[in-house]
N, C-alpha and C positions, 0 to 999 in steps of 0.2 A: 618613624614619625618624628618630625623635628619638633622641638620643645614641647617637649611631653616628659611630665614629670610624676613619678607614683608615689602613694605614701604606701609602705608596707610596713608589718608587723603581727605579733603575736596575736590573739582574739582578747578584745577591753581593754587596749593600750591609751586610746583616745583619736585612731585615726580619723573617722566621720567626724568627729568633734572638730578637727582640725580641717579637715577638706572643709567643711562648712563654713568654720571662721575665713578662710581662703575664699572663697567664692561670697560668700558673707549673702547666703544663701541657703535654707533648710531642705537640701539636695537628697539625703540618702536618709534611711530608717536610723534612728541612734537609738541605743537602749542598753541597759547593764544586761542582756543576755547575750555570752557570748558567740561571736559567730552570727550576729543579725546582717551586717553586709558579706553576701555570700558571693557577689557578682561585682565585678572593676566596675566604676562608675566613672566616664568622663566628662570633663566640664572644660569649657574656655577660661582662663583667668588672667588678671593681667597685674601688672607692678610695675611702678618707674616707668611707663610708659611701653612695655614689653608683652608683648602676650605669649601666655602658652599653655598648653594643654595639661588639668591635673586629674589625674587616675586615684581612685581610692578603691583597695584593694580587701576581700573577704578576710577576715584575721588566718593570717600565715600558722599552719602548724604541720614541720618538715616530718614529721615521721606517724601522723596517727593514718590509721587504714578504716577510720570511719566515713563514709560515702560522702558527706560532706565536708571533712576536712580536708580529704584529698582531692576533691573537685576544687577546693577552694584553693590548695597549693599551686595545681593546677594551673589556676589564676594568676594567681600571684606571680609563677613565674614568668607568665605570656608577659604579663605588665613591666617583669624587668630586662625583659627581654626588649620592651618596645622602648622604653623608658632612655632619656640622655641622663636624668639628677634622680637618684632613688633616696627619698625619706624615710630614714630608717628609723621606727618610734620604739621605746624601752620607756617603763613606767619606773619613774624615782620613786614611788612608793614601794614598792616591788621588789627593786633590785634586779639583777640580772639571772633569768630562770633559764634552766637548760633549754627551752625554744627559742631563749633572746640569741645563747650560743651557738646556737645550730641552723639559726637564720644567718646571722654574723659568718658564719663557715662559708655558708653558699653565696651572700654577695659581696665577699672579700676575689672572691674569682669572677665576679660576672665583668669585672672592666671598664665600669660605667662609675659615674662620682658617686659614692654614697654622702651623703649628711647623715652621720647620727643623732636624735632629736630625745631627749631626757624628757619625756613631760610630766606633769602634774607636779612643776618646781613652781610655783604661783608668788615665790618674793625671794627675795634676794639673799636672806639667810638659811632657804635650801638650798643654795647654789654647792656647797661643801658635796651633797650626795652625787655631782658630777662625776668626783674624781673615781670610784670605783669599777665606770663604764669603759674606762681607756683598757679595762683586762679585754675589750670586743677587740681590741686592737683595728679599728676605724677610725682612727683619728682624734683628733678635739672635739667633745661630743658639746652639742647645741642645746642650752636648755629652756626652756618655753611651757607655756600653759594655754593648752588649747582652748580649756575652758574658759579661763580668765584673760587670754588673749594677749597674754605676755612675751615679747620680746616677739612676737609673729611679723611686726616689720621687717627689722633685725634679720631675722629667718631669711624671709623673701627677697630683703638686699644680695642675701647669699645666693640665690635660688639663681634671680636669673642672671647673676655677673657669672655662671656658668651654660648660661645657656646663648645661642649662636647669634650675632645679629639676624640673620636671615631667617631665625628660626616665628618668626610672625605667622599668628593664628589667623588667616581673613577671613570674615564672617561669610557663612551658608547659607545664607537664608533665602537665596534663589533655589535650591535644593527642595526637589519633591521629598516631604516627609509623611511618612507612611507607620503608624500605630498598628502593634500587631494585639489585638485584646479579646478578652475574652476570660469565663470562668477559671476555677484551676483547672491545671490538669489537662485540657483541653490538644497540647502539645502546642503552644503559640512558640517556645523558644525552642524546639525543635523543626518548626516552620522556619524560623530563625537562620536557624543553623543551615538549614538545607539548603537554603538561599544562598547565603557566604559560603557553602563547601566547606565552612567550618568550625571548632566548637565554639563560637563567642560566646552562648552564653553556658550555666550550667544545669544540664540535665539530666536528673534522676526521676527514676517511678513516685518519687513522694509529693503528692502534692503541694501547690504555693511554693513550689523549689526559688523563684526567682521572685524577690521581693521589693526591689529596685525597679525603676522603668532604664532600660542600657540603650543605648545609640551606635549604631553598627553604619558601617558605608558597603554599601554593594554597587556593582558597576551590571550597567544596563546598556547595553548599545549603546557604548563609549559615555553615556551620561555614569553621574554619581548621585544616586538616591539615599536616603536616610531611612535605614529601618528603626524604630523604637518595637525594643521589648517590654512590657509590661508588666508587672504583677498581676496576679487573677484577681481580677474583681469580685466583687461580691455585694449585693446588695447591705444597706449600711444598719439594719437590724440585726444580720448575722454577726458584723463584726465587732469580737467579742476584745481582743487582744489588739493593746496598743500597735504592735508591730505591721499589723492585720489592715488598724485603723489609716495610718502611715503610707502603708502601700496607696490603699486604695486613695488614699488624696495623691499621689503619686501616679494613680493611674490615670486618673480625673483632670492632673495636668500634666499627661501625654496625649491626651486625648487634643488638651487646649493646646498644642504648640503643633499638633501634627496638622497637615490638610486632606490625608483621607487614611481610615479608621476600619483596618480588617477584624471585622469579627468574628471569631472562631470559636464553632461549636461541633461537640464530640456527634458523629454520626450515630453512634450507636447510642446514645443519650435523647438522644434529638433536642429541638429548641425546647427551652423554658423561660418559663417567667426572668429568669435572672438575665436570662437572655437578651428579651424583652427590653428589664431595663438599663440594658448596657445601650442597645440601641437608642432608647430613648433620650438617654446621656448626649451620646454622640448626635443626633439630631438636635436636640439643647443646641448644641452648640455649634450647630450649623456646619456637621464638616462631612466631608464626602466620607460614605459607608459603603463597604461588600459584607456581606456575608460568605464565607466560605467555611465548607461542610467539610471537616477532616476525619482523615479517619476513616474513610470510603470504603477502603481494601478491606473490611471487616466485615462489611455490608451483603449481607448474600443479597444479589440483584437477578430480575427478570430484564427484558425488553425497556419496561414502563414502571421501573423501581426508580431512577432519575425523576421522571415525570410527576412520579405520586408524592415521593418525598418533597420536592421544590414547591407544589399546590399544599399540600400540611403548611408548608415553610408560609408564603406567602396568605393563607387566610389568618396567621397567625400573625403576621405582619401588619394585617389591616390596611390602615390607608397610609402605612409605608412600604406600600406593594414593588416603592420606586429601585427600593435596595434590589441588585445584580445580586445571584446566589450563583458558587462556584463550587462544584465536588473537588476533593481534594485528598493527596494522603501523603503527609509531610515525613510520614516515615519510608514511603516506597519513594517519594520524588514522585508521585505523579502531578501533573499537572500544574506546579509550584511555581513554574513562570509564568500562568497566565496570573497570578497574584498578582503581580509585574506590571502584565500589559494591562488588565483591567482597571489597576492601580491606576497608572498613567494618562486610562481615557477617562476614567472618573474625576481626574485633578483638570486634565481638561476642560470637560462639561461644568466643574465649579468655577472656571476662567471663561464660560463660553457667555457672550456679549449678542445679545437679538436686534434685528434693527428696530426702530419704535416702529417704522410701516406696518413689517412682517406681523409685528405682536398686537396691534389694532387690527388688522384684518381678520388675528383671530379672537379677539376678542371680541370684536364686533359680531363677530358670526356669533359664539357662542351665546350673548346676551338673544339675538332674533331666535336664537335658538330656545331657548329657555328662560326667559327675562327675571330678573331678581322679584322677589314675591314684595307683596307690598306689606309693610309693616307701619300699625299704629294710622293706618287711614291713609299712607303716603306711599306715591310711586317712584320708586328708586331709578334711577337711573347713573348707566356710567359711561363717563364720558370719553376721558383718557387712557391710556396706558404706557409706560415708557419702565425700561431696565436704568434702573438709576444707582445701579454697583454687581462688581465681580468679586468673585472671591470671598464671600459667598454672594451666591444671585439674589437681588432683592427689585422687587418690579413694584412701581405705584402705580396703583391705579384710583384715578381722580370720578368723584361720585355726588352727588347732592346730598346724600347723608350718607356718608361714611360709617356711621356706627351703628345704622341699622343693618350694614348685610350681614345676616347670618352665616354660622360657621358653616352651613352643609353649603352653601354657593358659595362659600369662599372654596373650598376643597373642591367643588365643581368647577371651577375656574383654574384651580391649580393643575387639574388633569387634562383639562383642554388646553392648555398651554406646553404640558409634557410631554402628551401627542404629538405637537406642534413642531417642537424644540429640543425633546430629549431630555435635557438636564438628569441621565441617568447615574443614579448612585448619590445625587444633589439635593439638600433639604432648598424649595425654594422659599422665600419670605415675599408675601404677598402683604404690600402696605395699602390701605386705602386713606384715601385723601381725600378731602373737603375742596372740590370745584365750585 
């Protein structure tokens, strides 16, 4: 990947601290427990007029055999492996500890530029604690305060007078983006994985393994899609721990930046309330939803075990019966590209545009059909109706009193028109207006 740049290092050196200041953005979980970014997080950034991609990596530690130290090495090295400029951070308060060495070991051979970055020297008379870093034998080490945001220009002049002219980031944002979410546990970054063929992010049995929301690119019938992985959600009386707290604002906005929103719940679990209000999140905010059933393969089935479970599903759903449900089992691979295709025609259906004729005709019908009740001594009547935006659908329909239609013929209106039109997996917004 060109201009792609990672910060790596030991666990509590200050790297989040610094991806942050960089992006000058509250991007990843920070916290004095070590080992809180457990998964690469990539961001666009730019300098001097330059763009280029920055990585911040789980804290590096080369030799522990604890399931998530070594998932997290793991990382690290995929990152320096992708990386042209690797940010190598060492704590001046610290000093140099045998995993500063033994990181220093490994990307002394990787062949790629390293910077070495001294942090928490926050004025000019710590500068003396530099000289002790040259035993990493790296060079001139770079000293700065991510926290206090010290010499970080400085830095960045360095950063990209080694990175390529051609190496320019162009924005994505024509890119279908797709939110993988859902409780813990549930296996979202193992859906993940199964997608890309491979490990992007990291997976163990422990649950909330993945704390960060991660951005992954998978190829679709020559297109590039965006997968987000997410942190488990949780409703927000559960969340007890800052860390916890973090994610889930984290999840809440990958929800806001994606256009349609896979939510994944454990088959053998079934829906719940938490379920519920993840859905209801992603409805908030008007973005296309599936639900898909993971986990399948676990499921002892008849004939009409499909059939029964998706009728549970859907009374449970209530009057967002709209949402598609998909069985699935992200650990067999079965059926993980219709994610894909459903994905696709769900982003659709949020782009899909009615003509005004088609949607008076059935509007009109539905009023002869059942006409708005009369409220407060008054006969309601409506007049117009026109789609007056995409992405997400919002229809006005123009009325004599507007604020007398009740919510159950609003929703009877919205069904009539979904019959009509589809808009499957699409929250629609039904506006009324004063004619």
């Amino acid at each position: 990947m060109n201009g792609l740049v990672a910060i790596v290092g030991r666990p509590n050196v200050g790297k989040s601290t610094l991806f942050n200041r960089i992006i000058q953005n509250r991007k990843v979980v920070i916290d004095d427990q070590p080992g809180v970014t457990r998964d690469r997080i990539y961001e666009n950034a730019e300098w001097a007029g330059k763009n280029f991609v920055l990585v911040d990596t789980g804290g590096y530690v080369p030799d522990s055999e604890d399931v998530f130290e070594k998932a997290i090495r793991e990382q690290a090295q995929i990152a320096i492996h992708q990386a042209q400029v690797i940010l190598f951070m060492v704590d001046a308060q610290t000093g140099i500890t045998p995993l500063d060495q033994g990181l220093a070991d490994i990307l002394r051979t990787s062949n790629k530029k390293i910077l070495l970055l001294v942090n928490k020297i926050d004025a000019d008379v710590h500068e003396s604690e530099l000289a002790q870093f040259y035993a990493l034998g790296l060079g001139d080490p770079v000293s700065v305060s991510a926290l206090m945001g010290r010499n970080i220009g400085d830095l960045l002049d360095i950063v990209v007078g080694h990175l390529p002219e051609n190496g320019m980031i162009r924005e994505e944002t024509d890119k279908l983006r797709i939110a993988i979410v859902g409780r813990p546990n549930v296996g979202k970054s193992s859906l993940v994985n199964a997608l890309l063929g491979a490990d992007r992010t990291i997976v163990t049995d422990v649950p909330g393994t993945t704390r960060d929301a991660i951005d992954s690119i998978v190829r679709y019938h020559g297109e590039e899609l965006v997968l987000i992985d997410t942190a488990g959600l949780r409703k927000r009386s559960k969340v007890k721990e800052a860390i916890e707290f973090y994610s889930t604002v984290r999840t809440l906005s990958s929800i806001d930046r994606c256009h349609v929103a896979i939510l994944l719940i454990d088959a053998v679990q079934g829906i719940s309330h938490q379920d519920l209000f993840i859905v209801g999140e992603i409805i908030k905010r008007k973005k296309g939803v599936i639900l898909a059933v993971n986990k399948w393969d676990l499921v002892e089935k008849d004939t009409n075990t499909a059939r029964q479970y998706e009728l549970a599903i859907r009374k449970a759903l209530g009057m967002n019966s709209f949402i598609p449900v998909l069985f699935i089992s992200a650990l067999e691979k079965q059926r993980i590209i219709k994610v894909i295709e459903l994905s696709r025609r769900v982003f659709n259906e949020r782009g899909k545009k009615v003509k005004t004729s088609a949607l008076n005709t059935v509007v009109d019908e539905a009023v002869r059909d059942n006409r708005p009740p009369a409220t407060r001594g008054r006969d309601i009547t409506i007049k117009y109706a026109t789609q007056i935006r995409q992405n997400p659908p919002i229809i006005a329909l123009f009325s004599n009193y507007p604020k007398l239609i009740p919510d159950s013929y609003q929703r009877y209106l919205e069904k009539k028109i979904r019959t009509a039109f589809g808009f499957e997996g699409v929250p629609i917004t039904l506006v009324f207006k004063k004619k």
